[in-house]
C-alpha atoms as one frame of an Amber mdcrd trajectory, in Angstrom:
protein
-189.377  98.203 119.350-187.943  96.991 122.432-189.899  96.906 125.548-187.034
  98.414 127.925-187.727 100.588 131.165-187.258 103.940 128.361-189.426 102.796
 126.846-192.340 102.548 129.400-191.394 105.537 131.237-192.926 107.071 127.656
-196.509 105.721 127.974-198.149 108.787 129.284-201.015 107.451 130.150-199.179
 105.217 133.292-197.592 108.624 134.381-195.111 107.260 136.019-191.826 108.705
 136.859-188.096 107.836 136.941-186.341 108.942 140.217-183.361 106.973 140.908
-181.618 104.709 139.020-181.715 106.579 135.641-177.977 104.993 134.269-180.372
 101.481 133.924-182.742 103.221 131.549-182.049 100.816 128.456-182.476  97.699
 130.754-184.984  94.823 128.726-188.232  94.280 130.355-189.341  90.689 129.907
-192.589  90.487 132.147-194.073  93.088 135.051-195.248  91.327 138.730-195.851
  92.461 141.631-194.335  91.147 145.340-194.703  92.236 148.780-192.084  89.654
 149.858-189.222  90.392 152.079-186.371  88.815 149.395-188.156  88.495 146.155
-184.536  87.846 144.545-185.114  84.304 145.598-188.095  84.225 143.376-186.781
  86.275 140.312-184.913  84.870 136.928-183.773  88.814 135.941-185.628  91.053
 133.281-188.553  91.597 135.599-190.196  94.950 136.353-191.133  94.414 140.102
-193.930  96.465 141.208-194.626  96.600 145.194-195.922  99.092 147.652-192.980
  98.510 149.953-195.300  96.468 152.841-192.370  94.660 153.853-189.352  96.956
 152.661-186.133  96.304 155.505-186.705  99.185 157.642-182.861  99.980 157.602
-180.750 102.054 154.895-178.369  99.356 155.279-180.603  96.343 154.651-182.886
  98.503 151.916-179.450  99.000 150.091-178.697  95.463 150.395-182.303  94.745
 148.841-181.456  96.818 145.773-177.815  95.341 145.359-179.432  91.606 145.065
-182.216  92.650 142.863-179.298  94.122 140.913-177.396  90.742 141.015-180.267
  88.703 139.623-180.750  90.924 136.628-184.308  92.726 137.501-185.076  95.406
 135.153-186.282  97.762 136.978-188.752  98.531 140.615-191.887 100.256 140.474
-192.859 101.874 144.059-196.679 102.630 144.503-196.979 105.395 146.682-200.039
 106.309 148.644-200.482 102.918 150.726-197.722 102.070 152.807-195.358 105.299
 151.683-196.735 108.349 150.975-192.983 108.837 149.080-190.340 106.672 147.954
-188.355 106.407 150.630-185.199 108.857 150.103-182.424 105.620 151.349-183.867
 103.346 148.315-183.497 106.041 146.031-179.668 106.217 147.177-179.095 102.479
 146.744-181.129 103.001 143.347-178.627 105.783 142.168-175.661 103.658 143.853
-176.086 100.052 141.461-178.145 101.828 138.535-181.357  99.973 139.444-184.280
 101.948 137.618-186.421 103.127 140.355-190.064 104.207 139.171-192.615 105.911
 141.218-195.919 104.432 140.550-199.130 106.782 141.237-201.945 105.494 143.599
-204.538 105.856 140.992-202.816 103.921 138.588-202.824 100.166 139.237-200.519
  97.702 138.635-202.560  95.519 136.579-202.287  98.402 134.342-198.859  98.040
 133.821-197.988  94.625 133.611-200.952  94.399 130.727-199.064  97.687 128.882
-195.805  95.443 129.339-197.310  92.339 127.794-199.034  93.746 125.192-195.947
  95.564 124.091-194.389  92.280 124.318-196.342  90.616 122.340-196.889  93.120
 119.726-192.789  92.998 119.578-192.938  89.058 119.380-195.574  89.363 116.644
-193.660  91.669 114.464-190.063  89.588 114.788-192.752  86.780 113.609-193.574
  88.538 110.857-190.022  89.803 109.716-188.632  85.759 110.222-191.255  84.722
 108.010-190.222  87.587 105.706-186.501  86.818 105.851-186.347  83.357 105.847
-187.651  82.562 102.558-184.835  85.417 101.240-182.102  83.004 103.332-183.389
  79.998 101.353-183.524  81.666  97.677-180.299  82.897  98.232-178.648  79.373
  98.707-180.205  78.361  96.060-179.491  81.495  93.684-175.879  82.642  95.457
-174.889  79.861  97.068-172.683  79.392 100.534-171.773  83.445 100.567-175.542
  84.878  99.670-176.329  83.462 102.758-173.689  85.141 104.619-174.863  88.095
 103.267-179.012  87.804 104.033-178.587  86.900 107.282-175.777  89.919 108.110
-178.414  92.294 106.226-181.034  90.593 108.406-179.578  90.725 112.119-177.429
  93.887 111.599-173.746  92.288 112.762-170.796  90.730 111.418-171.305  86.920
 109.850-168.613  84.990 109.762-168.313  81.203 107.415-165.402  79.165 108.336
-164.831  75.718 106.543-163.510  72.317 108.617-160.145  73.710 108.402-161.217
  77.096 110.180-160.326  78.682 106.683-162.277  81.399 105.598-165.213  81.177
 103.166-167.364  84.402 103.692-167.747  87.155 105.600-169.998  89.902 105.737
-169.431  92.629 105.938-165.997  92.969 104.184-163.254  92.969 105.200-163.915
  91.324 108.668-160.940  92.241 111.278-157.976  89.939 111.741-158.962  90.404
 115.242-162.264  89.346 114.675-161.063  86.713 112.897-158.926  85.181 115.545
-161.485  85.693 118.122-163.738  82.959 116.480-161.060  80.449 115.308-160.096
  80.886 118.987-163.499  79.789 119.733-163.998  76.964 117.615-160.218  75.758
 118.297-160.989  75.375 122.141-164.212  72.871 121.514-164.414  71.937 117.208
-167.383  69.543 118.396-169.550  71.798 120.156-172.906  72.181 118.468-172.919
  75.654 119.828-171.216  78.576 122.186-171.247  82.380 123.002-168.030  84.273
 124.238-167.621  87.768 125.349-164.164  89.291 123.874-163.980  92.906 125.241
-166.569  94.839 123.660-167.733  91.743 121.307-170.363  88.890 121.844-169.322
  86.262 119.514-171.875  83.313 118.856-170.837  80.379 116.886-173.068  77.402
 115.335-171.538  74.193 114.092-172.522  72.975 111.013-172.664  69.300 110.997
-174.121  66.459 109.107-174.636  62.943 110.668-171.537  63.504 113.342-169.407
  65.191 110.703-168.248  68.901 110.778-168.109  70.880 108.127-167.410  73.846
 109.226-168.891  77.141 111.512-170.833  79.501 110.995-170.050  82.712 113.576
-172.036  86.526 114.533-170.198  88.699 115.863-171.783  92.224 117.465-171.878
  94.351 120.647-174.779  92.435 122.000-176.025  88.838 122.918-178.562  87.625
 119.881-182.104  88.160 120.627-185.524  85.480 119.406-185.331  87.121 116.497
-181.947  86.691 115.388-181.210  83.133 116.832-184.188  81.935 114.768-182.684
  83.305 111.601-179.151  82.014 112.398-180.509  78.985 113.226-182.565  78.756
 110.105-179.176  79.934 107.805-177.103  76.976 109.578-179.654  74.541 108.559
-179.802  75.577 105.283-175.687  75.277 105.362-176.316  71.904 106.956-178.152
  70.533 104.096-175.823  71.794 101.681-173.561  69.133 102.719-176.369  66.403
 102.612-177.439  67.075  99.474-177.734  62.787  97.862-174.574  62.103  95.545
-176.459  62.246  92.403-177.519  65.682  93.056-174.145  66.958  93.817-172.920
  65.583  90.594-175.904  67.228  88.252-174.919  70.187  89.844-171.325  69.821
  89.121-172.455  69.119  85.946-174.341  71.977  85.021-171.532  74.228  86.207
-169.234  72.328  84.191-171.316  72.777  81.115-171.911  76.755  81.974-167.611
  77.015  82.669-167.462  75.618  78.932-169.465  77.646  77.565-167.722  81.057
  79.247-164.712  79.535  78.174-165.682  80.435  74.642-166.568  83.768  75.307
-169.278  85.733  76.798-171.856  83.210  78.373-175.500  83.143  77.024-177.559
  84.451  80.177-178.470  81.464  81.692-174.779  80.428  82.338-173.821  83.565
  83.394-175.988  83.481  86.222-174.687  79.972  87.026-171.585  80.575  87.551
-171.629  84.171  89.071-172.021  81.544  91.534-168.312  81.109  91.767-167.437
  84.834  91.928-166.324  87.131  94.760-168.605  89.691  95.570-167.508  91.991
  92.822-168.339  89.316  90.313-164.675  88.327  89.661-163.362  85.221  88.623
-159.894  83.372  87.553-159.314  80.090  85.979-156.751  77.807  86.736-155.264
  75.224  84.116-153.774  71.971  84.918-152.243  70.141  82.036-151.400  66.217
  82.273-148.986  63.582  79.834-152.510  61.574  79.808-155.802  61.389  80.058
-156.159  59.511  83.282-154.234  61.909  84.851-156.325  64.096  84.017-159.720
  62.771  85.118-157.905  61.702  88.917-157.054  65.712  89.140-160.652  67.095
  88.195-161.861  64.446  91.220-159.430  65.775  93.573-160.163  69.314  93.057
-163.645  68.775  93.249-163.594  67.767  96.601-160.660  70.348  97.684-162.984
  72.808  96.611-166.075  71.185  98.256-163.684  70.992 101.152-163.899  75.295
 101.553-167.227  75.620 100.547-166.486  76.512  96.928-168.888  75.681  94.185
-167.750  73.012  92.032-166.824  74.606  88.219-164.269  71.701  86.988-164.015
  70.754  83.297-162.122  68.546  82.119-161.112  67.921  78.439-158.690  65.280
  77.302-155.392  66.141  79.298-156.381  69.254  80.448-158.185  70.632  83.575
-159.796  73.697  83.677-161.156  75.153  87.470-163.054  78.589  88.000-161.860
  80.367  90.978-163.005  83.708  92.972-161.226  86.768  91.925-160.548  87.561
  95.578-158.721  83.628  95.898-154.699  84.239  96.713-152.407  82.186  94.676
-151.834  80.074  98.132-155.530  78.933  97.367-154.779  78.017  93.978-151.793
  76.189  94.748-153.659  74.305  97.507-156.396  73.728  95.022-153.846  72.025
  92.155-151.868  70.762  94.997-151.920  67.131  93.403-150.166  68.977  90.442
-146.798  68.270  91.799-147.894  64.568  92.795-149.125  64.380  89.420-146.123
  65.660  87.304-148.459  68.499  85.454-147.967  71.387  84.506-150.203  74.514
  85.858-150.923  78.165  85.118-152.895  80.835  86.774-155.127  83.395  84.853
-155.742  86.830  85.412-158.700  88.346  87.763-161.501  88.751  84.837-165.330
  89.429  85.132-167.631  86.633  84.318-167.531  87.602  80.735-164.197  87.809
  79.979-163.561  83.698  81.502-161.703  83.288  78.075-159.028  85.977  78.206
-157.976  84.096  81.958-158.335  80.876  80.171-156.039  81.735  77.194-153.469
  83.429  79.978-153.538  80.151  82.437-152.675  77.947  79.171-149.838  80.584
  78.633-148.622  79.903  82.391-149.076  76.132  81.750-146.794  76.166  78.323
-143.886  78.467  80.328-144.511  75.771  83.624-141.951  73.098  84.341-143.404
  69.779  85.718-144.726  70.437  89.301-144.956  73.809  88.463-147.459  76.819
  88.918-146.822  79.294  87.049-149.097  82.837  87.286-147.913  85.156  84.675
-149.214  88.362  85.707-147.902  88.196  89.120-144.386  87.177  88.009-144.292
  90.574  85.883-143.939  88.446  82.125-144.511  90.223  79.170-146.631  87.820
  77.933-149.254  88.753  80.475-149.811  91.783  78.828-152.697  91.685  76.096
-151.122  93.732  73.428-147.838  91.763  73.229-149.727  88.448  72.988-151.620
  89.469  70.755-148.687  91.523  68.655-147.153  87.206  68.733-150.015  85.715
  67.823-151.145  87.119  64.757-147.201  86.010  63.853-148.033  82.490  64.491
-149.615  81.468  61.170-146.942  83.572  59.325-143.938  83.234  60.450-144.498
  78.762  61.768-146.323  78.256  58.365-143.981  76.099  57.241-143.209  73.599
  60.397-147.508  73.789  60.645-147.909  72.653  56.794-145.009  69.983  57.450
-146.343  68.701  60.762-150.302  68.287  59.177-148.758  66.812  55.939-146.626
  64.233  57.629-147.856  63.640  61.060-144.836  64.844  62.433-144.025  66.610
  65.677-141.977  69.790  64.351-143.555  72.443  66.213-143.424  70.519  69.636
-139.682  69.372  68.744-138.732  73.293  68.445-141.028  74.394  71.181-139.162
  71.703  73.509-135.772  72.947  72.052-136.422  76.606  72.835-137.875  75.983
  76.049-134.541  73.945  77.482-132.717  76.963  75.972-131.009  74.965  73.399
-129.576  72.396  75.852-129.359  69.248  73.878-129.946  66.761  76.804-132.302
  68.683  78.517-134.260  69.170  75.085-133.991  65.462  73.892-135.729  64.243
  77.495-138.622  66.752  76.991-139.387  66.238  73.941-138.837  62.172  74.154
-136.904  61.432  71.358-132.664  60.303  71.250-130.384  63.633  70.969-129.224
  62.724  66.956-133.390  62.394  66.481-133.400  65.949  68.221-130.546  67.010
  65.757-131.829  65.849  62.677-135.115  67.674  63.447-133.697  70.634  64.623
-131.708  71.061  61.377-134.959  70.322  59.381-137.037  73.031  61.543-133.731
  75.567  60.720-134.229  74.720  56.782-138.272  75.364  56.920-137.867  78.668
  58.587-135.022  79.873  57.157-133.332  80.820  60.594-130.715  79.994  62.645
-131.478  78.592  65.719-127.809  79.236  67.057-128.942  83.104  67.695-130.242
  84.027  70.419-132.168  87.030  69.225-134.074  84.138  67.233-134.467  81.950
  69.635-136.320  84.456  71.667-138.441  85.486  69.176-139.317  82.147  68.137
-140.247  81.102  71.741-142.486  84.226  72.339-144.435  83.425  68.899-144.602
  79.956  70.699-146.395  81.027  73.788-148.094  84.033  72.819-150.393  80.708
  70.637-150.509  77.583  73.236-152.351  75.225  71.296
């Protein structure tokens, strides 16, 4: 519904017509006046449709082309000639400097007066202004529901379905959050962190890249940047769209204001959803919460950090809970005893994990990485990260699936675990009869591959302790724990169950 020079050349009833200048066709009309001065360029913004009679047109070719050229450089839309008054025709040189820059040239008919066509121009105008008016207030509410229902990345989404182009969510770190649509380009990509990099602080900025416009909006609370939000398309952003972009980066604003206490009932009640799709399939209402934390396919993974306390423990879940804060992620941390449990996007690289559990290391746990799962199967990644967190070493992260174990494949886990009862019957019986530590002492011993030092230190006891155990553990399962064959089988029982 643009109100370009197309556009009016189609409203019959001004019968006017195009004759030089037809390249400029698609040029924006912002208002229609009329001049009779000698250099109305000194007068003009750009994106007006001058109308004059030519009065005091340069009587040269040379100086009418020069009029043309710096109505050109100012950005006029178009010129409409009246004929009839002082020109019976437009004269032939303007049409020539018309033709020359791609000026729109219109021939206006005596009986039709200007005042005719500036009110056809405003009215259009306004009937366009009206109707963005009407689709902001339409959109807008759709931006806000979505933060509220989707999150950071439904709001990516609304406003890329709304303005038509490429939206682009970095965090502080100019990391990627969201993007719509997917996949944006790497060059893309590196056109905006380019942006950013050259002024971070800048509340806003436009660049032209080639064939790109790229417009980026900080996103700041109170001084402090948390990240941009970008557009990227083949055109500068018109009312329409900076109003919605504008709206979208407040709502992304106030993310990051929202008081303490409401942060932490919403970390809260994701916690208390993660727990319950840690079970198995989530009742409704938590699915819905935390599809929140899912790529746009509705994938997930979970990531397990186990600690030697619980202190430990409770340090890590505050740590990731701002690292993931930190990119924009919904908080879904739960911690239990020694053990922390996060819910990442099935599109996050292990690199994000790691940098996510990066206090593991720091904090001498041990990690694993769960498969990519929909929302309802949360407890199949769950059971696989504990897997990847009984293999880990201290420091470690292990991720099963991508390190091509056998225990990452459903069928042989659970093949092992229904031989966990059976076959560890014994050591279980001993261990709940006596308080003693016989499954951990063997699972220790396997796990240093029946390296008596290396054993003794994990499991914490003195190597004869280890010994004496060990030779108990041999005379409960009737094995010998010299053969390797055993060993392995034993260890895969083990981990196939990692309670």
């Amino acid at each position: 519904m643009t109100t370009t020079v197309r556009w009016l050349l189609g409203q019959r009833d001004l019968d006017l017509r195009l004759i030089g200048g037809a390249a400029g066709q698609d040029r924006d009309i912002d208002c229609a006046l009329s001049s009779e001065l000698p250099a109305p360029h000194e007068w003009l913004a750009g994106g007006e449709l001058l109308l004059t009679t030519g009065l005091r047109l340069p009587p040269t070719a040379a100086g009418r082309l020069e009029y043309v050229r710096l109505l050109d450089r100012v950005g006029v839309a178009g010129v409409g000639f009246g004929v009839g008054l002082g020109f019976d025709d437009v004269p032939a040189d303007l049409v020539e400097a018309a033709d020359q820059v791609g000026l729109p040239l219109l021939e206006v008919p005596l009986p039709v007066p200007f005042s005719a066509i500036a009110r056809t121009v405003l009215d259009h105008i306004a009937a366009e202004r009206f109707d963005q008016f009407v689709r902001a207030s339409h959109t807008q509410p759709r931006i806000t529901r979505a933060i509220i229902a989707g999150g950071m990345p439904a709001v990516v989404r609304e406003l890329a379905d709304a303005i038509e182009q490429t939206v682009v969510l970095l965090d502080r770190d100019q990391q990627l959050v969201s993007a719509r649509p997917q996949p944006v380009s790497a060059e893309d990509l590196e056109s905006v962190r380019s942006q950013v990099g050259r002024d971070p602080g800048a509340a806003s900025g436009v660049t032209l890249t080639g064939d790109r416009v790229i417009t980026v909006q900080r996103i700041s609370v109170a001084g402090n940047v948390f990240g941009h939000l970008a557009v990227i398309g083949r055109t500068p952003l018109g009312d329409l769209e900076r109003v919605l972009v504008g709206h979208a980066t407040s709502l992304l604003s106030l993310e990051h204001a929202k008081p303490g206490q409401v942060m932490r009932d919403q970390q809260a009640l994701n916690s208390d959803a993660l727990t319950l799709a840690m079970s198995g399939p989530p009742p409704a209402a938590a699915r819905n919460i935390v599809l929140r934390a899912a790529d746009r396919d509705g994938r997930v993974r979970i990531a397990v950090a186990q600690y030697s306390g619980v202190g430990g423990a409770q340090q890590a879940a505050a740590a990731v809970a701002v690292e993931l804060q930190n990119h924009w992620r919904p908080v879904f941390v739960d911690q239990s005893g020694p053990e922390v449990v996060v819910l990442l996007r099935g599109e996050d690289q292990r690199s994000f994990a790691e940098s996510v559990l990066a206090m593991v290391g720091r904090q001498g746990a041990r990690a694993g990485l769960g498969t990519v799962v929909s929302v309802d199967d949360i407890s199949d990644s769950v059971r696989q990260a504990r897997l990847g967190c009984a293999v880990a070493g201290e420091g470690e992260v292990v991720d099963l699936a991508a390190q091509g174990s056998v225990l990452a494949l459903e069928p042989v886990r659970q093949a092992f675990s229904g031989a966990h009862e059976s076959v560890l019957g014994p050591l279980l019986e001993h261990d709940r009869r006596n308080d003693s530590a016989l499954v951990e002492t063997l699972r220790g011993y396997l796990l240093a591959n029946g390296q008596w030092e290396a054993a003794a230190t994990s499991v914490g006891v003195h190597r004869h302790t280890l010994r004496h155990r060990v030779d108990r553990i041999e005379q409960l399962l009737r094995v010998d724990l010299t053969d390797a064959r055993t060993r392995a089988e034993l260890l895969l029982i083990l981990l196939s169950d990692p309670r």
